[in-house]
BAMAR-116942 format. One record per residue (C-alpha): chain; x, y, z; residue in three letters. Coordinates in Angstrom, 2 decimals, decimal comma, padded with zeros to 5 digits. Each point is the difference from the previous one (the first is absolute). Example, Ala and Ser with C-alpha at 12.3 -4.5 7.8 and 13.67 -1.06 7.14 Angstrom:
<nodes>
unit east north up code
A 012,30 -004,50 007,80 Ala
A 001,37 003,44 -000,66 Ser
</nodes>
This chain:
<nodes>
unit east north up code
A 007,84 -041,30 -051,24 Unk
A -000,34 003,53 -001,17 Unk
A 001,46 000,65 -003,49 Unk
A 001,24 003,47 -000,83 Unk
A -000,35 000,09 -003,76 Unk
A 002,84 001,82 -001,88 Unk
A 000,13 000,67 -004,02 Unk
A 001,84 -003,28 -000,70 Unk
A -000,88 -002,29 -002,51 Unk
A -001,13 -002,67 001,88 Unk
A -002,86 -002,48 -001,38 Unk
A -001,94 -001,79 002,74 Unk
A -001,25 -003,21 -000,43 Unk
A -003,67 000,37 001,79 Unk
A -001,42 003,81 000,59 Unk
A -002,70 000,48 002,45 Unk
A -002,42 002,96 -000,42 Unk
A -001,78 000,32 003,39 Unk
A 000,08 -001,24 003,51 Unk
A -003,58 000,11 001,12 Unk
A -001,43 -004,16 000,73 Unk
A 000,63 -001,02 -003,09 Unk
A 003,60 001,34 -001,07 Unk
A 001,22 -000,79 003,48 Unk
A -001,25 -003,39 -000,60 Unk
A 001,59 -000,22 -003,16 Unk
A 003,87 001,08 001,53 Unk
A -000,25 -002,46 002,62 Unk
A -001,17 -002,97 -002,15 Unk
A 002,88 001,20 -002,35 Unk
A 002,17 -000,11 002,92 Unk
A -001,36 -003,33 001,01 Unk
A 000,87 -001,49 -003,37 Unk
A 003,68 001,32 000,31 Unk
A -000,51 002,80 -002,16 Unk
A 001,62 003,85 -000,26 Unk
A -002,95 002,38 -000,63 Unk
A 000,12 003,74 000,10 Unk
A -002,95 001,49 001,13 Unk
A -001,06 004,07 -000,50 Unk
A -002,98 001,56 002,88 Unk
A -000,77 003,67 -000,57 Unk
A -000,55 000,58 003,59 Unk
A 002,51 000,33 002,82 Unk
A 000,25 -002,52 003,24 Unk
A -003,51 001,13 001,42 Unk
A -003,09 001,67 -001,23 Unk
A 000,33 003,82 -001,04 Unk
A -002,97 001,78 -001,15 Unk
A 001,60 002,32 -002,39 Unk
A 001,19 -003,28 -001,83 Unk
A -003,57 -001,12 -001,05 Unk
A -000,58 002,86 -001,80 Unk
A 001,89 -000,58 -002,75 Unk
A -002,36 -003,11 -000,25 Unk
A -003,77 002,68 000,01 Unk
A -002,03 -000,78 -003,22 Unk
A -002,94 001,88 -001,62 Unk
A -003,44 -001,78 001,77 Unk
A -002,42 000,49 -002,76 Unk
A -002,67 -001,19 002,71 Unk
A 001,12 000,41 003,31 Unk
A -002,70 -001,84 001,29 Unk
A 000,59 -003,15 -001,35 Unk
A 004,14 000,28 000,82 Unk
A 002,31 000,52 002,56 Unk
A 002,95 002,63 000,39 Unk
A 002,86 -001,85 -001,81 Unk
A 002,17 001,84 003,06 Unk
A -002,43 -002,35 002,39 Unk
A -000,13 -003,09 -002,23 Unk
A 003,74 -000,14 -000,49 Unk
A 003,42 000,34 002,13 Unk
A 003,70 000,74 -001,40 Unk
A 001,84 -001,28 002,66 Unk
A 001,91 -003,50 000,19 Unk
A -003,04 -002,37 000,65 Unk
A -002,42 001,93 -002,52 Unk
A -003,29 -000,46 001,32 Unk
A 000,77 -002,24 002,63 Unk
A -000,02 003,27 001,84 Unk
A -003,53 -000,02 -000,45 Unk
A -001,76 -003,21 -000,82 Unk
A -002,04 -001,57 002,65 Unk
A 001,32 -003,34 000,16 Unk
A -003,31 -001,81 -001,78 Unk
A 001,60 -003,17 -002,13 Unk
A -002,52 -001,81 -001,57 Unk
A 000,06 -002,19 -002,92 Unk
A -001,77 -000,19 -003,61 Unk
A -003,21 -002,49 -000,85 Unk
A 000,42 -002,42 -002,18 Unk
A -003,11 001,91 -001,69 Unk
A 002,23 002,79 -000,71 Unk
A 001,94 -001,91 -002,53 Unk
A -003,14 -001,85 -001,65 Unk
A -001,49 001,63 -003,10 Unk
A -003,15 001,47 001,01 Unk
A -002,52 001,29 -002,63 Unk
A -000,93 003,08 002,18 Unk
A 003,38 001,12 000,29 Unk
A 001,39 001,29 -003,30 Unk
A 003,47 000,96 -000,72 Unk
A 001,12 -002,16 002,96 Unk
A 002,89 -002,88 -001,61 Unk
A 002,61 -001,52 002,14 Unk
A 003,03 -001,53 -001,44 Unk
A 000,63 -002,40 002,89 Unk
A -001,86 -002,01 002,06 Unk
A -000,59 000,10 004,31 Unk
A 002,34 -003,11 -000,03 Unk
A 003,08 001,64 -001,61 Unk
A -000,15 002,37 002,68 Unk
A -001,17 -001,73 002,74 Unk
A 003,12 -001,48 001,08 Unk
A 001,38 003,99 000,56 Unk
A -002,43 000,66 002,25 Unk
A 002,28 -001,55 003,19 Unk
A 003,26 002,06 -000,72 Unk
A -002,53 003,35 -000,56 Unk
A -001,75 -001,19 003,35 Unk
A 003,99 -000,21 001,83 Unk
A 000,88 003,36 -001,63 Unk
A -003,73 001,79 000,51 Unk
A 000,36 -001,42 003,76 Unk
A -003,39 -001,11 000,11 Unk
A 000,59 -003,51 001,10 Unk
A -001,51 -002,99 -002,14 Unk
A -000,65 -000,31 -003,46 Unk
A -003,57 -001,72 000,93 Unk
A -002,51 002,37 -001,23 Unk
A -002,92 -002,55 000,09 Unk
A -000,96 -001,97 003,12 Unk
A -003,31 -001,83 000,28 Unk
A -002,31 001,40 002,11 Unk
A -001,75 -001,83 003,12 Unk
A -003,45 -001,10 -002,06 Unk
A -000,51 -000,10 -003,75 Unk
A -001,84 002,87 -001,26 Unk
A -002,75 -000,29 -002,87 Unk
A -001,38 002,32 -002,86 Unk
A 003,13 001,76 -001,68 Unk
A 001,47 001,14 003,85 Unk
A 003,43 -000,96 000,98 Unk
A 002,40 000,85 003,24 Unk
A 002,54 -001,63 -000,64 Unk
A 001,96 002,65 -001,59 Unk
A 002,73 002,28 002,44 Unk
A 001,83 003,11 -000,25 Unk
A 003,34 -000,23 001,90 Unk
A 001,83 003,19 001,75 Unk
A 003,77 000,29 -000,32 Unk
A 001,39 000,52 004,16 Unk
A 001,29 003,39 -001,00 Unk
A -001,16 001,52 -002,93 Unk
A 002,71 002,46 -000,56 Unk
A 002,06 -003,15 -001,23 Unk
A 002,95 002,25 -000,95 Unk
A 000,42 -000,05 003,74 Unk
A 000,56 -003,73 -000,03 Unk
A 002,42 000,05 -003,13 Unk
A 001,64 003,14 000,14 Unk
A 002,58 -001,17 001,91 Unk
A 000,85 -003,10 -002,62 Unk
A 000,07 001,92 -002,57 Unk
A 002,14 002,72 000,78 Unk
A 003,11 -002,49 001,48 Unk
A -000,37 -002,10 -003,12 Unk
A 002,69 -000,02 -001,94 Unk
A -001,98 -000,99 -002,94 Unk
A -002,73 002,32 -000,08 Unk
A 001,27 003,48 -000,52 Unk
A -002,14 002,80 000,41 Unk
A -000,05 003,17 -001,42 Unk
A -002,21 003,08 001,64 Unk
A -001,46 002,61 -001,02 Unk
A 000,66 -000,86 -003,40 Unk
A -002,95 000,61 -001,96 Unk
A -000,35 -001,79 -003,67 Unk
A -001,40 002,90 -002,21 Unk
A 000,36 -001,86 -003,63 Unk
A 000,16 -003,02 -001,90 Unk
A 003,58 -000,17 -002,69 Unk
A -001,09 -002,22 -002,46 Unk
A 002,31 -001,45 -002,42 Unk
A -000,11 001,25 -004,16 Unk
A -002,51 -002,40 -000,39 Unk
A -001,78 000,18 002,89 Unk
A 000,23 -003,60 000,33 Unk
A 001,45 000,15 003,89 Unk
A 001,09 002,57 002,70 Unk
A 003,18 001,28 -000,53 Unk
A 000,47 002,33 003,47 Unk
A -002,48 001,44 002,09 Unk
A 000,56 003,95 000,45 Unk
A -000,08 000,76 004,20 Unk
A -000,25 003,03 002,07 Unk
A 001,99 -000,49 002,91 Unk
A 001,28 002,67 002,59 Unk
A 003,50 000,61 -002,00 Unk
A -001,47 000,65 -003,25 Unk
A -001,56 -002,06 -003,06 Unk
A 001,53 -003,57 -000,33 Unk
A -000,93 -003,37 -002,18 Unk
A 000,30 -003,08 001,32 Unk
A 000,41 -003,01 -002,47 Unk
A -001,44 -003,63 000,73 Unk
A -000,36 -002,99 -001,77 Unk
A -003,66 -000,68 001,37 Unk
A -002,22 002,91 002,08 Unk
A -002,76 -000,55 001,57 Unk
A -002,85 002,79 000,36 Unk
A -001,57 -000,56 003,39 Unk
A -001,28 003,60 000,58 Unk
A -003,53 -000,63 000,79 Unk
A -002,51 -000,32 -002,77 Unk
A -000,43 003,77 -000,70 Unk
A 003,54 001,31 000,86 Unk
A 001,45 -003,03 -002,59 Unk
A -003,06 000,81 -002,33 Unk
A 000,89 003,45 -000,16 Unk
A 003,95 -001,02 -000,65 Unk
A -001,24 -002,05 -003,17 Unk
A -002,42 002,60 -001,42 Unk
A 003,30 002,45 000,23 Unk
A 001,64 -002,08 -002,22 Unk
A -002,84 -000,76 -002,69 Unk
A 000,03 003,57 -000,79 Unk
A 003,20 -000,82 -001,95 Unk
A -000,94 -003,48 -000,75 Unk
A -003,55 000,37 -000,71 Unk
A -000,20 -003,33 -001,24 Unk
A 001,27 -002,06 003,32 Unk
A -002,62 -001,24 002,25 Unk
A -002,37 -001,10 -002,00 Unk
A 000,05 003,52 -001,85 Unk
A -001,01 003,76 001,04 Unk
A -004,14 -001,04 -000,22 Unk
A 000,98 -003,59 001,32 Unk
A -000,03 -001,62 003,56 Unk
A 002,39 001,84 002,31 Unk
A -001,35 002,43 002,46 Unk
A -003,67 -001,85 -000,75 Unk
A -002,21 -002,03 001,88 Unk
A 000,93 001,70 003,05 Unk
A -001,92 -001,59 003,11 Unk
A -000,29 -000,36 003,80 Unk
A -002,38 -001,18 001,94 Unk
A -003,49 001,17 001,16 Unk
A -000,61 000,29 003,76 Unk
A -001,82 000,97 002,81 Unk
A -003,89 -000,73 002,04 Unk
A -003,28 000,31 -001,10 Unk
A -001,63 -002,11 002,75 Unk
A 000,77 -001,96 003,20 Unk
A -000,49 -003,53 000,39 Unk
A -001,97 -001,22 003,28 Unk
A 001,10 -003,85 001,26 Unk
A -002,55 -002,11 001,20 Unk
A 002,36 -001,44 002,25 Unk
A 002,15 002,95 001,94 Unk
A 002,96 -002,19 000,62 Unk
A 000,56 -000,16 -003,92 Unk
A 001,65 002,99 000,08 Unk
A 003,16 -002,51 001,68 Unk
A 000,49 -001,46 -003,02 Unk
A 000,32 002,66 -001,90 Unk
A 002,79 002,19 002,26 Unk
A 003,64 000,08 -000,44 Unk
A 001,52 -003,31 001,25 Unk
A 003,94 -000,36 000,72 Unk
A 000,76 -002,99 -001,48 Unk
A 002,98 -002,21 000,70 Unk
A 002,47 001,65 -002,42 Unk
A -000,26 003,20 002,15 Unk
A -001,88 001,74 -001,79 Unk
A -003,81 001,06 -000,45 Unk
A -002,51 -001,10 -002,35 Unk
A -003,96 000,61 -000,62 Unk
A -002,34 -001,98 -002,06 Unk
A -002,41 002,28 -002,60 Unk
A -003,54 -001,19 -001,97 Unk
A 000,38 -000,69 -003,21 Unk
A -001,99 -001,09 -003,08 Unk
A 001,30 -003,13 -001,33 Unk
A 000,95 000,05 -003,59 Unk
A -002,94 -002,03 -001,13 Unk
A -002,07 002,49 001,94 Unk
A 001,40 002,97 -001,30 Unk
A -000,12 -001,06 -004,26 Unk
A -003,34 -001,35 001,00 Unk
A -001,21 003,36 001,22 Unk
A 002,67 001,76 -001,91 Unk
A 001,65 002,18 002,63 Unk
A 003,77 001,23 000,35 Unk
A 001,98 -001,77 002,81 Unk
A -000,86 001,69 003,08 Unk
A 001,23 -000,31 003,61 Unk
A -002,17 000,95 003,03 Unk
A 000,69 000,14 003,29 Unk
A -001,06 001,22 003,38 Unk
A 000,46 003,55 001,54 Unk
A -000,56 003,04 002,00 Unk
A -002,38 002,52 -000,83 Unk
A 002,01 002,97 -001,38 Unk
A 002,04 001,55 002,59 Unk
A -000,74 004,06 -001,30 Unk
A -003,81 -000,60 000,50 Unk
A -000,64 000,61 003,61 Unk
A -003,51 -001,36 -000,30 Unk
A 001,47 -003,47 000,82 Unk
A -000,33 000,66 003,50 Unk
A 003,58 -002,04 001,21 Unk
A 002,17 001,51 002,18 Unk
A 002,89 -001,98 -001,04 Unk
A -000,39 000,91 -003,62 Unk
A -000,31 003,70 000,72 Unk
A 002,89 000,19 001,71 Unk
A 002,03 -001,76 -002,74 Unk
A -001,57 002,42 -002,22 Unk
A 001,31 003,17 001,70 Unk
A 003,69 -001,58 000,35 Unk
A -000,31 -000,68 -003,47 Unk
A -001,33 003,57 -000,90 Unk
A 003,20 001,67 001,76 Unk
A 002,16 -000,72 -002,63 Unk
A 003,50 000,26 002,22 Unk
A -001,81 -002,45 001,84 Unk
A -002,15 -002,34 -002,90 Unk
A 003,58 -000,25 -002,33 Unk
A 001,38 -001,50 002,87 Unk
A -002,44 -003,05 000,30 Unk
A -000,84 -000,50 -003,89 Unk
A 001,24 001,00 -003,30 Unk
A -001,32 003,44 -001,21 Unk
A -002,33 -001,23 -002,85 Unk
A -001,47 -002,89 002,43 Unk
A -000,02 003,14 002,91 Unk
A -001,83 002,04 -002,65 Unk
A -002,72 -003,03 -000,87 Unk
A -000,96 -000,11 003,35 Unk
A -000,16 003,54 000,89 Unk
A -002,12 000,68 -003,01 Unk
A -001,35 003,47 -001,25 Unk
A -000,25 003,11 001,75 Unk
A -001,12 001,81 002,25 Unk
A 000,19 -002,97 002,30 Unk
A -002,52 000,27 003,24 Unk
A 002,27 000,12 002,54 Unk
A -002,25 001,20 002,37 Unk
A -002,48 -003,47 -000,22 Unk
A 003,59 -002,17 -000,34 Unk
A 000,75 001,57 003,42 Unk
A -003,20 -000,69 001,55 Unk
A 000,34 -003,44 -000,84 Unk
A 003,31 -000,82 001,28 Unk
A -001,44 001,71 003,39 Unk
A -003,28 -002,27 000,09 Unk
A 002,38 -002,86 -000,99 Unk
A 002,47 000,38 003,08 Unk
A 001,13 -002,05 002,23 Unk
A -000,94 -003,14 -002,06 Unk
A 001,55 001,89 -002,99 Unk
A 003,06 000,47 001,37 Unk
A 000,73 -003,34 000,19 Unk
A -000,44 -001,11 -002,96 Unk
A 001,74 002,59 -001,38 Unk
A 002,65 -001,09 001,66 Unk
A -000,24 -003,55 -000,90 Unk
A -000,29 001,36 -003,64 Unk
A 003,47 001,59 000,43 Unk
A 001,73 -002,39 001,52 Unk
A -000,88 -003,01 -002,43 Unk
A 000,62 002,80 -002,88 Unk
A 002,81 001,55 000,45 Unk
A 001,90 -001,57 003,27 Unk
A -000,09 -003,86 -000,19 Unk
A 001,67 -000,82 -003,10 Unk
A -001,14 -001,14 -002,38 Unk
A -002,10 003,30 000,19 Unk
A -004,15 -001,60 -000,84 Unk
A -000,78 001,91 -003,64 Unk
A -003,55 001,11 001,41 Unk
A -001,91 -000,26 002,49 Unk
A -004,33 -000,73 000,03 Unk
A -002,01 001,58 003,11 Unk
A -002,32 -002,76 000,41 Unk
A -003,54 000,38 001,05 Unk
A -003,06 -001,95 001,29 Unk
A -002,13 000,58 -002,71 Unk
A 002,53 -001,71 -002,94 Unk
A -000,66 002,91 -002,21 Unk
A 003,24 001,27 -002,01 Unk
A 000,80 002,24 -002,71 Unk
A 000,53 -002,42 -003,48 Unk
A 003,60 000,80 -001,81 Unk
A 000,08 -000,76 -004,08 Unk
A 003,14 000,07 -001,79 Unk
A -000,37 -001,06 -003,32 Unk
A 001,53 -000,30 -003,55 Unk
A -000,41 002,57 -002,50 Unk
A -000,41 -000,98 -003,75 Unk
A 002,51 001,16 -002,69 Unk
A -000,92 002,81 -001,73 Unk
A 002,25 001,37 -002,93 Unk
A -000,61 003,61 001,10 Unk
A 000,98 000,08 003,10 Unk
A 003,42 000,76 -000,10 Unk
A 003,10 002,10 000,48 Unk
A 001,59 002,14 -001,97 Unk
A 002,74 002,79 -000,04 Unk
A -000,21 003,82 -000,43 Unk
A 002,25 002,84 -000,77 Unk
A 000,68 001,14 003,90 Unk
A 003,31 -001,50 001,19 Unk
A 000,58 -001,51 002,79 Unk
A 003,58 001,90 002,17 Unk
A 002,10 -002,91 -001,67 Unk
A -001,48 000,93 -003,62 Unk
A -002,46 -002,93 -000,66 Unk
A -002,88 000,65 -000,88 Unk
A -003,08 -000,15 002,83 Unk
A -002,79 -003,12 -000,31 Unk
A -003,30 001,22 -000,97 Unk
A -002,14 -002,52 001,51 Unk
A -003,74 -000,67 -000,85 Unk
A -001,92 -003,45 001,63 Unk
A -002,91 -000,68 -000,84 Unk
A -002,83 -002,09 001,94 Unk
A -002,17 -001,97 -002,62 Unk
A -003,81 -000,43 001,21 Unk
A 000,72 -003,93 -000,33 Unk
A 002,39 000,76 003,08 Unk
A -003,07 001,61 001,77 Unk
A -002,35 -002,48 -000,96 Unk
A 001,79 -002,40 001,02 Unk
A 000,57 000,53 003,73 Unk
A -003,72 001,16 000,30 Unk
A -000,30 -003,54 -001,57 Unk
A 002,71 -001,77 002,06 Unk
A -001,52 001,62 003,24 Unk
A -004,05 -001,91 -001,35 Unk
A 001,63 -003,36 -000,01 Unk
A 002,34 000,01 003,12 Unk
A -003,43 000,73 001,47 Unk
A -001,61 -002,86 -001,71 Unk
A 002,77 -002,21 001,14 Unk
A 000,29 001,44 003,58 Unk
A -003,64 -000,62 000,59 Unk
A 000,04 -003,56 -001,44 Unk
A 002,82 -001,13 001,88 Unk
A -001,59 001,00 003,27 Unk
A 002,75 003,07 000,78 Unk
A -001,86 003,42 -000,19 Unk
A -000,78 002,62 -002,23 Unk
A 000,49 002,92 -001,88 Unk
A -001,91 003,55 000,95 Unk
A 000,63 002,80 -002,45 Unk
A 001,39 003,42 001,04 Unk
A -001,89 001,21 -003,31 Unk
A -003,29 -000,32 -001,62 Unk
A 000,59 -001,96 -002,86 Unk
A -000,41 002,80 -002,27 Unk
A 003,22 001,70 001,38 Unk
A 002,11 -003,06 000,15 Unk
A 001,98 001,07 -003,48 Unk
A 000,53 003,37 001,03 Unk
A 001,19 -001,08 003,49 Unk
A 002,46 -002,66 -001,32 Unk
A 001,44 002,55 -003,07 Unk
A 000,41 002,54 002,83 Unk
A 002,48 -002,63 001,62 Unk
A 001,48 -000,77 -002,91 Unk
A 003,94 001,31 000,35 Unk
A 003,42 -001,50 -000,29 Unk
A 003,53 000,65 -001,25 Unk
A 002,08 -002,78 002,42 Unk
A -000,76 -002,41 -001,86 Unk
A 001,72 000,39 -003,19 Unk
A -001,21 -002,24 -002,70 Unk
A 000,26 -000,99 -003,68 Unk
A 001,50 003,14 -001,34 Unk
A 003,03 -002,24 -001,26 Unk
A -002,44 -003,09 -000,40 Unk
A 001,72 -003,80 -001,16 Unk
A -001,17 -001,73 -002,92 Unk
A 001,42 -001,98 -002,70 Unk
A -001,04 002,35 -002,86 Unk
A 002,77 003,53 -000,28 Unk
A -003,35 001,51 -001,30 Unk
A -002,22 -000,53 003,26 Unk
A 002,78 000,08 002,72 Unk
A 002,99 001,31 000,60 Unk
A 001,83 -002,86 001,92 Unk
A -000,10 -003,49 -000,26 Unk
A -000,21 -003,07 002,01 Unk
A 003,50 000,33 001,01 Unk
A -000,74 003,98 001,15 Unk
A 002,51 000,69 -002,85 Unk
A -001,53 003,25 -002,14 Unk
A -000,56 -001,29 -003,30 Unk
A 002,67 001,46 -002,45 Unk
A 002,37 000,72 002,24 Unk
A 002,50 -002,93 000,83 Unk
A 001,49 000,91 003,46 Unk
A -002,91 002,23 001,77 Unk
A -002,73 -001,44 002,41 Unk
A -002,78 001,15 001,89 Unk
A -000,89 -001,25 003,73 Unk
A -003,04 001,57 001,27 Unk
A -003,70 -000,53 000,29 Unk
A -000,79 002,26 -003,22 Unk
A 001,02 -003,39 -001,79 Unk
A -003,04 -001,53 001,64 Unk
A -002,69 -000,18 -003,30 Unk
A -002,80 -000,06 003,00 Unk
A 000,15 001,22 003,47 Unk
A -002,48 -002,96 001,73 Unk
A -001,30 000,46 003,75 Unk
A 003,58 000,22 001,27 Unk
A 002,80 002,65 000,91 Unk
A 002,55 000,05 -002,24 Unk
A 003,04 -000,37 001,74 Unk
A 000,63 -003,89 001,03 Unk
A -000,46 -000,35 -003,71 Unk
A 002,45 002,05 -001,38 Unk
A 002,48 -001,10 002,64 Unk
A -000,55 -003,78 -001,32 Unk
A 000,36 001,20 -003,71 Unk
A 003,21 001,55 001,00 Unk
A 001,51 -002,79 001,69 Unk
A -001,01 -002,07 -002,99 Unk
A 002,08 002,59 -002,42 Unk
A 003,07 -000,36 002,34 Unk
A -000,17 -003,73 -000,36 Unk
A -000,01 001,05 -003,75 Unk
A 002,46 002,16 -000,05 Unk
A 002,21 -001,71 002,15 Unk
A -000,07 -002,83 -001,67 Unk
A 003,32 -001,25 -001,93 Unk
A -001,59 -000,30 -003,39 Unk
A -001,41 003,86 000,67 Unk
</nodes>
């Protein structure tokens, strides 16, 4: 229910900081466990532009990060708003020590948080908490397919919840109340109040226990506020908060040709029993990967970019120029998705037309086929591959991206319209992360070629593949390590527990605790980690 806060003195039990995946995860496992929780969202009912720009940092590269008013939404559901729907799950590489991958320390192990992965699967909406099933015929020489990446049925899951949350009578919401400081006590030792703009005026609102679940940089930038009067929290002013900020590295440098057409089944979205869709990805297997030593990588099947006309498909033309009208393209995808596939300008609209005339009739029906399985039968299909005779297809990469003290955010003297200070954010791409999907992309071919399934053919000479995969290299949704766990106050500023060192009642639930970002999106993650601090929390002992 909504929850009109006044200037009385009342201390809540359980505080709430954000309602994107993982804060509205958080209220309704709180709720779930019988709990009261109050939880503060800047943003309004819906999605208002003028909101996000309270939340617009300094890029130092703009080429290597997005907009923070495109890679965040202040609105109840966060960046539900936004997201895409892709769950997927960690490796168990991720949490192995790996000599190649400094910096990178995990306090817990895949099994503490595996059995969180089925309540972040009901809440994400994606399904099943399977994220491995064998594939049809064992594969040799470091290649796997086993692994899957799941799609939640409606990936604006505040759409699905919304409705819960605001008739509970345990979770009370308060909008458009944005948290602008941290109150710490004398001693700093715990958080007294938090100091909130709301419409009214300036409040506080007191709570036994709060929970920051801002997104990494937007809860990152709360913390670094309130280390310029406590220098010495978080690990100290030269220590681990706002460092070791990552992403992932993405995009094609070559398309993969199937020796077998009919592959390409295998690897398309499937709707699965649980109603909803999944799609299986080549991997590395972990002994492939330190044996080569490569980053966790995910690659996958797709179509040639939709802005270069030179593809010569009808169908993906026309998709192009829907998605190049923006009234039209923010309609059928989020805008930083829209904007990926639209790419840079000018765009050759003159060749895109030509090929959507060649293309017609047959186009046209696929096109409509396309809409129909996308966005009328529900569960909507996340993509869609035009197939052709040939097996050729454009090769996706996604892959992890090593921790690198330097890359980080910090905070400036310009002020945000609520007073805080605005996120200066610089990531960095290491040349291990570029060497390593050039490297990745030289054994999948190995592998693809021994196990009888195709190959690799290069969009680049080889002498161009690390500028080509730098070029790609951008991120800024996926928020990691910028509030990284550990078990040492001087290397992290959380612990195992998501409970900031030093400071008895305040936790962090987001993927900047992650201390590595692996071959996965962030979010099913930090929706498990969060339903394993309500269990905490709710606990009786707590």
């Amino acid at each position: 229910m909504i929850q009109v806060l006044s200037d009385e003195e009342k201390v809540w039990d359980l505080c709430i900081v954000g309602t994107g995946p993982v804060g509205m995860a958080l209220a309704l496992e709180f709720e779930r466990h019988g709990c009261e929780v109050l939880v503060l969202e800047s943003g309004g009912r819906e999605v208002e532009a003028a909101a996000g720009a309270a939340s617009r940092a300094e890029i130092v590269d703009a080429e290597r990060h997005a907009p923070m008013e495109l890679a965040v939404a202040r609105a109840l559901g966060g960046t539900s708003w936004t997201w895409g729907g892709r769950c997927v799950a960690f490796d168990a590489i991720d949490w192995m020590h790996r000599e190649f991958v400094g910096d990178a320390h995990w306090p817990v192990t895949h099994d503490e948080i595996r059995p969180f992965y089925k309540r972040a699967s009901e809440y994400l909406l994606c399904g099943s908490d399977v994220f491995a099933i064998p594939y049809k015929r064992r594969l040799t020489d470091g290649l796997t397919l086993d692994g899957v990446e799941r799609w939640s049925r409606e990936a604006k899951i505040i759409l699905e919840h919304r409705a819960r949350m605001m008739a509970s009578q345990r979770i009370r919401l308060s909008l458009k109340s944005t948290v602008t400081g941290l109150n710490l006590s004398a001693n700093g030792a715990r958080v007294e109040s938090l100091g909130l703009s709301v419409p009214g005026g300036v409040r506080t609102v007191k709570a036994r226990r709060i929970v920051l679940a801002m997104g990494g940089v937007e809860t990152t930038r709360l913390l670094l506020c309130a280390q310029r009067k406590w220098p010495e929290h978080f690990g100290g002013a030269d220590g681990p908060l706002g460092r070791y900020y990552m992403g992932h590295i993405s995009g094609k440098i070559a398309s993969i040709r199937f020796d077998d057409p009919s592959t390409i089944e295998d690897l398309d979205f499937k709707l699965d029993g649980s109603g909803a869709y999944h799609r299986r990805r080549f991997m590395l297997t972990a002994d492939a990967q330190i044996r080569h030593g490569v980053l966790n990588t995910a690659f996958w099947p797709d179509n040639p970019p939709f802005y270069d006309p030179s593809h010569g498909s009808g169908v993906l033309s026309a998709v192009f120029l829907a998605l190049a009208f923006p009234p039209t393209g923010r309609v059928l995808l989020p805008e930083a998705i829209r904007l990926v596939h639209t790419g840079p300008r000018p765009y050759r609209l003159a060749a895109h037309l030509w090929n959507a005339v060649l293309g017609a009739p047959r186009g046209a029906k696929d096109i409509l086929d396309i809409i129909c399985k996308r966005f009328i039968t529900k569960p909507g299909k996340p993509g869609f591959l035009v197939r052709n005779r040939g097996g050729k297809y454009a090769l996706h990469y996604h892959a992890e991206q090593v921790p690198h003290r330097d890359s980080r955010i910090a905070i400036g003297k310009e002020v945000d319209s609520f007073g805080v200070p605005r996120a200066i954010i610089d990531l960095r791409f290491t040349e291990q992360d570029v060497q390593s999907v050039i490297d990745s992309h030289a054994v999948l071919d190995e592998a693809l070629r021994a196990n009888g399934i195709g190959r690799l053919e290069y969009w680049y000479p080889a002498e161009q593949l690390r500028e080509r995969v730098y070029a790609q290299a951008t991120d800024g949704f996926h928020q990691v390590g910028t509030t990284r766990m550990g078990n040492d106050p001087a290397q992290s500023v959380v612990d195992a527990e998501l409970k900031v060192h030093g400071v008895e009642n305040l936790y962090v639930a987001s993927s900047s605790v992650f201390p590595t970002t692996g071959q996965a999106n962030s979010t099913l993650l930090a929706v498990a980690f969060a339903v394993r601090l309500a269990a905490r929390l709710a606990a009786p002992e707590a």
